[in-house]
N, C-alpha and C positions, 0 to 999 in steps of 0.2 A: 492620232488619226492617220490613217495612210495616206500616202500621195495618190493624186491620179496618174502619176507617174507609172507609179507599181503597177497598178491595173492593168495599162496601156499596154505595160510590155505582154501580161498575160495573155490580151485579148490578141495583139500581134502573136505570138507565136502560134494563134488557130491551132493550139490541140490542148485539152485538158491534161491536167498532170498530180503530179501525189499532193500538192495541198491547194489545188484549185478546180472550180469546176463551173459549165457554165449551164445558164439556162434561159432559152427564149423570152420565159414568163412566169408569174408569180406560181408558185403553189396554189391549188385548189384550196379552199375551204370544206372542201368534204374528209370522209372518211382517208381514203388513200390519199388526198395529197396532205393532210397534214402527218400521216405515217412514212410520205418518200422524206418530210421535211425532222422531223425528227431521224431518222434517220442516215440523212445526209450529216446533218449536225452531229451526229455521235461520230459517225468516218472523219469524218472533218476533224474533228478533237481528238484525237486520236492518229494524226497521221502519224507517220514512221519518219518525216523528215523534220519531226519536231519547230515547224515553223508555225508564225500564224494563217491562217488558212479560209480561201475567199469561195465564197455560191456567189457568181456573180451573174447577174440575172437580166437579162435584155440583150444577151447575143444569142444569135441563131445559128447553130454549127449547122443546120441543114442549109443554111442558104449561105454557105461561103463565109461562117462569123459574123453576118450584116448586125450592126446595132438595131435593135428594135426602141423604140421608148414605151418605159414603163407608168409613164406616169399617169395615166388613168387606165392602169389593169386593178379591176374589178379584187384580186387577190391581193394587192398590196400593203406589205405591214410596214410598222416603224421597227425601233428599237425595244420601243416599250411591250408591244405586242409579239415579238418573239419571245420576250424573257419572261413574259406571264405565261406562253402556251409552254416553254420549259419549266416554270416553277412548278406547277402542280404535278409534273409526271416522277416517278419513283428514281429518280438517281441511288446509287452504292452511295453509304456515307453521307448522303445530302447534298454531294459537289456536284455542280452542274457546272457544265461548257460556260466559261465568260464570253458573250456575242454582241455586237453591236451593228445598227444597219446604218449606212452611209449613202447618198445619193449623191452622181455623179452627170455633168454635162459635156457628152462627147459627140462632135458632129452638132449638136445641136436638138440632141435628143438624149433626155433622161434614164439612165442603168442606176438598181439597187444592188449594192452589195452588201450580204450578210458575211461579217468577219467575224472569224472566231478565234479567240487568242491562246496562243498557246501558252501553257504552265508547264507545271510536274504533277498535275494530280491526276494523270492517266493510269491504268485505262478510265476512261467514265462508261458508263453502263447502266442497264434498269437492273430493279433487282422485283420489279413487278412486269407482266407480259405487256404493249401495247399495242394491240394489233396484234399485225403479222411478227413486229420488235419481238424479241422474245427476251423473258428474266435470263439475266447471268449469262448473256451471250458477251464476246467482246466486240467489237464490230469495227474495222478500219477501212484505209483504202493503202490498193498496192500500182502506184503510175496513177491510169485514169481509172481508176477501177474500186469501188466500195465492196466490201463483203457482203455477201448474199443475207439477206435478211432471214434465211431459215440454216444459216451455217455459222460458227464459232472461227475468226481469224486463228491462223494455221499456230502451232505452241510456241517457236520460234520469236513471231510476235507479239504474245502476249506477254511472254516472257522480258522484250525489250518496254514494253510498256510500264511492266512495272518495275525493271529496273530504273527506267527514267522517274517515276515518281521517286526511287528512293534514293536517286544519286547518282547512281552505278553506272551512268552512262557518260557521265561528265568528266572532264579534270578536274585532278583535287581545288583549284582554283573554284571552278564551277561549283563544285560542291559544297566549299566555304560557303558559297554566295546562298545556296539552296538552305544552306542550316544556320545562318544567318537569321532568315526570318522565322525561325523555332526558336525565339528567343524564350519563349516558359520555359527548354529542353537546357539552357547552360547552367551552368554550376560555377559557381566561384572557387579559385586552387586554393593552397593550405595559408596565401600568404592574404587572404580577401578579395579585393572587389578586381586588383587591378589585373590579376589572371582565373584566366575563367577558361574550361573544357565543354564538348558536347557531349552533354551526355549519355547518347548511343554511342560517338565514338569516338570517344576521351582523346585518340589519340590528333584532334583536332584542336586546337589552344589560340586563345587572343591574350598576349601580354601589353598590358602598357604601361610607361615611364617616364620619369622628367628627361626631357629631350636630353638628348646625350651632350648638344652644346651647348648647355646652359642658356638657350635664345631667349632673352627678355624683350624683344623691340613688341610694336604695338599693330598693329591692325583695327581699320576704322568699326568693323564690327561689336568692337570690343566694346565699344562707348556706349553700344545698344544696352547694354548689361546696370544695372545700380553700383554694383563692384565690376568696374573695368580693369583691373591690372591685369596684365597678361600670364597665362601659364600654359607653356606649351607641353607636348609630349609627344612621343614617339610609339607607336600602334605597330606590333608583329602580333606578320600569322602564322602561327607553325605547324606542322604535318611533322609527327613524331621528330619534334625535334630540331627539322629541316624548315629553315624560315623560307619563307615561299614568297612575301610581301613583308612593305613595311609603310608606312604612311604615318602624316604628320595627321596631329591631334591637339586641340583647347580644352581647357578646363573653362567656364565661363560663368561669370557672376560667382566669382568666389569657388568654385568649385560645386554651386549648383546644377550647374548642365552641361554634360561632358557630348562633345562632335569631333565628327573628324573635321578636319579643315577642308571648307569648301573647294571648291575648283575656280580657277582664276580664266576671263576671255579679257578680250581686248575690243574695244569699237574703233574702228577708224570711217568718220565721217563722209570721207573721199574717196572712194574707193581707187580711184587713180593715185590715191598716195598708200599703195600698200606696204610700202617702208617704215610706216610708221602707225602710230595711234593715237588718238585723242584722250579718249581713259578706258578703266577697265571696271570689271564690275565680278562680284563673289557670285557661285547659283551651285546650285545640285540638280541633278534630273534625275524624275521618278526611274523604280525598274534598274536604278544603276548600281554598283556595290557599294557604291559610295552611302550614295542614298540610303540602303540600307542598313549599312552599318550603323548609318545616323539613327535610323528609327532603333536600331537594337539596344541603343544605348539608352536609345530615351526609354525604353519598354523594360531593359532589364535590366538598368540601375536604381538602386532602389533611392537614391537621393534626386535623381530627376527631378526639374522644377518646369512646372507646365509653363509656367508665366516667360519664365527664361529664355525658351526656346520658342515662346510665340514674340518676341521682343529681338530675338535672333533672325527671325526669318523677314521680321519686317524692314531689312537690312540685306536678306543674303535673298534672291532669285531663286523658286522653286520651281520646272519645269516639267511637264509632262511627258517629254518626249524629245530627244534631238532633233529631231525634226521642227518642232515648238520652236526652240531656241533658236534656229538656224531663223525660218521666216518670223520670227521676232526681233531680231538685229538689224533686218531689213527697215522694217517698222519702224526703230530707231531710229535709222539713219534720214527716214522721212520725215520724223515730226519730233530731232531732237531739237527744234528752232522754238519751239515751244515750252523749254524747259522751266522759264520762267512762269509761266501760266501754269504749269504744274506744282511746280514749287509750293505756291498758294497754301495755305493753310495745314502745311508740313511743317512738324516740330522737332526740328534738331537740339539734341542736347546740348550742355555747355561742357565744350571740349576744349581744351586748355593746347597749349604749345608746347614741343619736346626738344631738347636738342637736337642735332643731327638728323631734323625731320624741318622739310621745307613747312614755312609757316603758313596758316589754312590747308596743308594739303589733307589732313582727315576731316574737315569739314566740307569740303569741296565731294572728299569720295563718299563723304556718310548722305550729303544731300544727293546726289547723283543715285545712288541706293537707293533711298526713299521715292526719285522719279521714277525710277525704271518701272519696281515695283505697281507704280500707280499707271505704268502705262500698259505692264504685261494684264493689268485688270481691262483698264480699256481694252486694248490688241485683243482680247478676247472676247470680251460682249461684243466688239464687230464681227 
C-alpha cells in the first residue's frame, strides 16, 4: 500500500505531473464519466516514467488544491468496483491495468485514490471501441497531459512502450528479474537441472553449485525441513558469460526444495541502543528478485516439494512490501512483551545441540520465527 506520505508530497507540489493526476470528485456514473475513467486508467498504465501512478480524487486544483472530502460523493467506488467495470471491457491479450482504491485522512477530510501499478505488460489498449476510446489506439500521458481520446500516442512512444514490455528498456540486471518470472520459457543446459538458459535469449544463464567453501554449519530454518542437514550452494547469473551476480542458495529437506537464502534484519528493542540488537529474524519481500527467484525455482524445478516450502515459510517472514516490513518492526518492538502469550500452542521441533553453536540458540531463533510470523498475521488483520 502506499504511504500518505507519497501522496502528500503530490498534493503539495499543486501541479499534476506524468504519473499523477488530480480530481475534485468522483467520476459520473453516466455515459462520459465512466469513458474519462477508463480512459484515465489506460494513460495512467501506460505512463512513460514507468512508475506506479495515482487519480487522486478530492483536490480541487480550481480552488488553490483545497482538499474536498469525498466521502459521501454520490459517485464513489471501491476497489472492487473499479476492477469489475475494467473486467468486462476488451483489453489486447486479456491484460488489464492492476488498480486498487485507497482512502485517505488529510486535514480531516476523506480523499480516494485509484492506483495503478505499474508492470511490463504495456502498452494496454482495447482491441474493441468504447465510446469515444477507440480499438487499437495507444493512449498515454506526456507531464500533465493524457492523449486525446480520438488520437494514437506519437511512434516514439509506442515504441518505448513496448520495449518495456520486452525488456529493452532495463539493465541486463532488470531484465534477469523480468525473465525470471517466464519460468515455463527456461531450459535446462547439456549438464541438467543445475544450469539453465532463457529461452528467447539463451544468452542469459543461472548456474548453480556446491558452494565453493564447502560450508556445512546449520541455520535454524533448516529444522523446519523432515531432512534438516544442511547443503548449501552458490547461485550465478550470467550474461554471455560475464557473471553479473552471485548469491547464496539451500538445498532443503534433502534436496526437496531448492531457495535462495533468505535475507537477514536485525530487531533492537530500544531504539536508543542502536549499537546493538536483541535478534534477528529470516523474510523475503514480494516484487523483489529475491523473491522471485524463490518462486522460479519452485515453478520450474521439477522436484519441488509443495509441502517443503510451505514448512519453510512457516519459519522464514514473507512481506508484501518494504514498506510492510518497516511498520511491522515498529509493531514488534511494541508487543514483543508479549512473546510468551504468543508462544502458546506453537510446535517447535526437537532440535538437538551442535558444537561450536551456543546451546539453545537455534531453538530460541526457530521459536522467535514462529512469533513473528503469528504477529505479522495479527499486524495485519489490524
Amino acid at each position: 500500500m502506499v504511504k500518505q506520505e507519497v501522496i502528500l508530497e503530490l498534493i503539495n507540489l499543486r501541479q499534476e505531473g506524468g504519473y499523477w493526476d488530480f480530481k475534485k470528485e468522483w467520476y459520473k456514473s453516466d455515459k462520459k464519466g465512466k469513458q474519462d475513467l477508463l480512459h484515465d486508467v489506460i494513460c495512467m498504465s501506460n505512463n512513460l516514467e514507468s512508475k506506479n501512478a495515482f487519480i487522486i480524487i478530492g483536490v480541487d486544483e480550481d480552488d488553490n488544491y483545497n482538499i474536498r472530502d469525498v466521502s459521501e460523493d454520490e459517485g464513489r467506488r471501491n476497489t472492487q468496483n473499479v476492477v469489475d467495470f475494467l473486467k468486462d471491457k476488451k483489453f489486447s491479450g486479456g491484460l488489464r491495468p492492476t488498480v486498487y482504491v485507497k482512502s485517505y485522512q488529510i486535514l480531516g477530510k476523506t480523499i480516494d485514490v485509484i492506483v495503478i501499478l505499474n508492470d511490463n505488460n504495456t502498452p494496454y489498449y482495447l482491441t474493441d471501441k468504447f465510446q469515444e476510446i477507440r480499438a487499437n489506439y495507444i493512449y498515454t500521458r506526456i507531464q500533465d497531459t493524457n492523449t486525446p481520446k480520438d488520437r494514437s500516442a506519437d511512434l516514439d512512444k509506442v515504441e518505448y512502450l513496448w520495449k518495456k514490455r520486452f525488456g529493452l528498456t532495463q539493465s541486463v540486471l532488470e531484465r534477469f528479474e523480468i525473465y525470471l518470472e517466464d519460468y515455463e520459457n527456461w531450459n535446462d543446459g547439456p549438464y541438467g537441472e543445475m544450469q539453465k538458459y532463457y529461452k528467447y535469449f539463451p544468452e542469459f544463464t543461472i548456474e548453480y553449485e556446491i558452494a565453493r567453501d564447502e560450508r556445512n554449519g546449520y541455520e535454524y530454518y533448516l529444522f523446519s525441513q523432515t531432512d534438516s542437514r544442511p547443503h548449501w550452494y552458490d547461485i550465478k547469473f550470467k550474461y554471455h558469460q560475464t557473471l553479473l551476480k552471485e548469491l547464496g542458495g539451500v538445498a532443503l529437506d534433502g534436496g526437496r526444495y531448492f531457495s535462495p537464502c533468505p535475507e537477514i534484519d536485525e530487531i533492537t528493542l530500544d531504539k536508543n541502543k542502536s549499537f546493538s540488537w536483541d535478534f534477528s529474524y529470516r523474510y523475503f519481500t514480494k516484487s523483489t528478485f529475491l523473491y522471485k527467484l524463490n518462486q522460479f525455482f519452485f515453478f520450474q524445478e521439477t522436484f519441488s516439494d509443495r509441502f517443503s516450502r510451505q514448512e519453510f515459510f512457516e519459519v522464514v517472514l514473507l512481506f508484501e512490501s518494504e514498506e510492510e516490513r518497516m511498520e511491522f518492526k515498529e509493531f514488534i518492538r511494541n508487543n514483543w512483551y508479549n512473546r510468551k502469550e504468543y508462544l502458546k500452542n506453537l510446535q517447535v521441533p526437537n532440535i538437538p545441540n551442535f558444537p561450536k553453536y551456543k546451546e539453545g540458540a537455534f531453538v530460541e531463533e526457530y521459536e522467535n520465527a514462529l512469533v513473528l510470523n503469528k504477529m505479522l498475521e495479527e499486524f495485519r488483520n489490524n
